[in-house]
N, C-alpha and C positions, 0 to 999 in steps of 0.2 A: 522726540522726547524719550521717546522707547529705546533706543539706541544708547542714550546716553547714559541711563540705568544702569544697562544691560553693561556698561562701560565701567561704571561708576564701579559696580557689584564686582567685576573683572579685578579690581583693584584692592578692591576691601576685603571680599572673602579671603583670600592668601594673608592680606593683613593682619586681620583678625587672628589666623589660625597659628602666624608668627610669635604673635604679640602671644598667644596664650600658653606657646609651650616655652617660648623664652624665660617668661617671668616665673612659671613654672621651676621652671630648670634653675632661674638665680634665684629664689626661695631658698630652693631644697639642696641647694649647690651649699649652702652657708649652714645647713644640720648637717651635724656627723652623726655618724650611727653609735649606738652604743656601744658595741662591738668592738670598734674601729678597725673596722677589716677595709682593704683598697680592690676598688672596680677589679683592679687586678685578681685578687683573693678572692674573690665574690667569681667572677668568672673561670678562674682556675676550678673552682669547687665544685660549680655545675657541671663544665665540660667533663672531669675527673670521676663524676657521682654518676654520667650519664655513658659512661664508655668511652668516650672522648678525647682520650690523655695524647690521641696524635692529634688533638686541632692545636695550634700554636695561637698566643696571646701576643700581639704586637704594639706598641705607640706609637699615633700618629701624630703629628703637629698640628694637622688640620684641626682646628674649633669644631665640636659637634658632626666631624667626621667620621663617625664610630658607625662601622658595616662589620658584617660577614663576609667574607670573599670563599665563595665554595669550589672556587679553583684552584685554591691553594691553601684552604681548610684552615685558614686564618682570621680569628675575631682581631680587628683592629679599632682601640680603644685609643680615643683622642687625650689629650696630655694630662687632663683634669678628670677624666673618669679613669684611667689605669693607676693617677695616684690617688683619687681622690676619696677619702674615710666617709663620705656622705650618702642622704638617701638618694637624692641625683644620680651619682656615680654606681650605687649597686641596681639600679631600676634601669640605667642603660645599657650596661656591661651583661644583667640578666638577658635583657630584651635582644642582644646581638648575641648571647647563647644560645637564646628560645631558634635561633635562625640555622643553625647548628645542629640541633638535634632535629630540625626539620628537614635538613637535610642527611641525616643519619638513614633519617625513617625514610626518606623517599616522599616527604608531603605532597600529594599530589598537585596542588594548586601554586607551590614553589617549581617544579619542575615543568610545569604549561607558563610558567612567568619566564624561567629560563629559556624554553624554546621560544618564545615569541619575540624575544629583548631583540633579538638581532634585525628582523624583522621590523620594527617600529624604529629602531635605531637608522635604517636605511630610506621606511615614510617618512618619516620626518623631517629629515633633511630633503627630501623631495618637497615638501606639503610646504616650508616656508622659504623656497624658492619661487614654486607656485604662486605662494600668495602675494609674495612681495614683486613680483611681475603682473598681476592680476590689476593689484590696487594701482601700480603705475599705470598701467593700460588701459584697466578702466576695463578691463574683460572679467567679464564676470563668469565666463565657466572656467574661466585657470583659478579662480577664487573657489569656485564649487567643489573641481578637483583637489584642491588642498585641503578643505573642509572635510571631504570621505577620504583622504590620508588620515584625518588628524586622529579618525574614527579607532584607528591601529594603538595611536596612542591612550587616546581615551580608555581601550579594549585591555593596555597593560596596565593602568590604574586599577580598573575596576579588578581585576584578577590581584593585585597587590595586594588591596584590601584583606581580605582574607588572609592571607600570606602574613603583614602586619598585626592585626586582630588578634592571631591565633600566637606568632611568636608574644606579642603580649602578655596574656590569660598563660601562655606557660611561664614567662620569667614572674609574675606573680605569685603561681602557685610555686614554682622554686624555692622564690623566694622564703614563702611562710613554713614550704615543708622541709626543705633543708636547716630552716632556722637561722639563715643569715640574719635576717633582721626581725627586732624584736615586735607583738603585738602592737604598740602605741606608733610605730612606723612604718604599719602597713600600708595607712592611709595616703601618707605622703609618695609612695610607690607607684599605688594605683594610678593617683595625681599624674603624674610622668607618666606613665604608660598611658594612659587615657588620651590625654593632649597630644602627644605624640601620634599615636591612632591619628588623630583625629584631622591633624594637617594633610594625611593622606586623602581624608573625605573632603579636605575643602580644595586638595589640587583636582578631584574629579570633578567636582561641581564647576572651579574654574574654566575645567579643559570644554565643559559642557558650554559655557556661559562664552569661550571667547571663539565658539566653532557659532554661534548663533548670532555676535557679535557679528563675524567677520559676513554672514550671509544678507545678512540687515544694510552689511557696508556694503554691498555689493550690489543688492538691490537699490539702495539708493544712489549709489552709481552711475546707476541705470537710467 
């Protein structure tokens, strides 16, 4: 019965965490700012106000593909936040600058995310090789050893966190100190930034829930 919880939970948390920055995001996707300045403007502003006049603003096609790429010092804002006049659009464009000046500064916990990435990138695809032979097999220490792979993973999440958090709480304060958006719109910012956070806390607890999952199936394998 414990197993199946534990399954259940694997399922809903990301769920949950979807469902709440989606609706979030089409809420405030449908307010325009008073302003009416575009993710684009909003993000030119920061980069511009912070030193930043070499990072380049790009459009991606991707839906809710909107990163920092510190390789090539490029905010890439998805089709609907680079044109988009809303509180949605300037709270993601801020948050993918917050990423930007943390790489300016050298943030420490963004450059331990960078060195590790490669690293987790290489367990990973080992750990569900592992497990997907394990569960065929019925061997439960190639299931054990995909479990302590997954640990690498779980170890870039947790270090994310912060990294997300922090670019946060900056495009927030940006936001009110620059004056892009006005006092009665701060609320709905935070809203987006908040939720957003917060899918990152529920892929941890996932990545937690589906390494304890997988030990449960393994034991009873057994």
């Amino acid at each position: 019965m414990d197993i199946i919880i534990i399954y259940l939970l694997v399922l809903i948390i990301p769920a949950i965490a979807s469902f709440n920055i989606n609706s979030n995001y089409k809420k405030f996707k449908q307010i325009e700012l008073n302003k009416k300045i575009s993710g684009f403007e909003v993000a030119r502003k920061i980069l511009d106000e912070n030193g930043l006049d070499n990072v380049y603003i790009i459009e991606t096609q991707r839906d809710l593909g909107d990163c920092y790429d510190s390789a090539r010092k490029t905010v890439k804002l998805s089709k609907d936040v680079f044109h988009g006049e809303t509180i949605a659009a300037a709270s993601i464009a801020a948050h993918e600058c917050g990423h930007a000046i943390q790489d300016k500064e050298g943030y420490s916990w963004m450059k331990i995310r960078s060195a590790v990435f490669p690293i987790v990138s290489i367990s990973n695809k080992i750990a569900y090789v592992t497990l997907i032979l394990g569960l065929i097999f019925q061997y439960s220490d190639l299931v054990l050893v995909s479990v302590i792979l997954t640990t690498a993973s779980l170890l870039f999440q947790l270090i994310t966190l912060p990294v997300e958090f922090d670019a946060s709480d900056r495009a927030s304060k940006l936001l009110e100190e620059l004056k892009l958006v006005d006092t009665d719109e701060l609320e709905g910012t935070k809203k987006i930034l908040k939720s957003a956070a917060l899918t990152y806390v529920a892929g941890v607890l996932t990545t937690m829930l589906q390494m304890l999952y997988y030990l449960m199936l393994s034991r009873s394998k057994d």
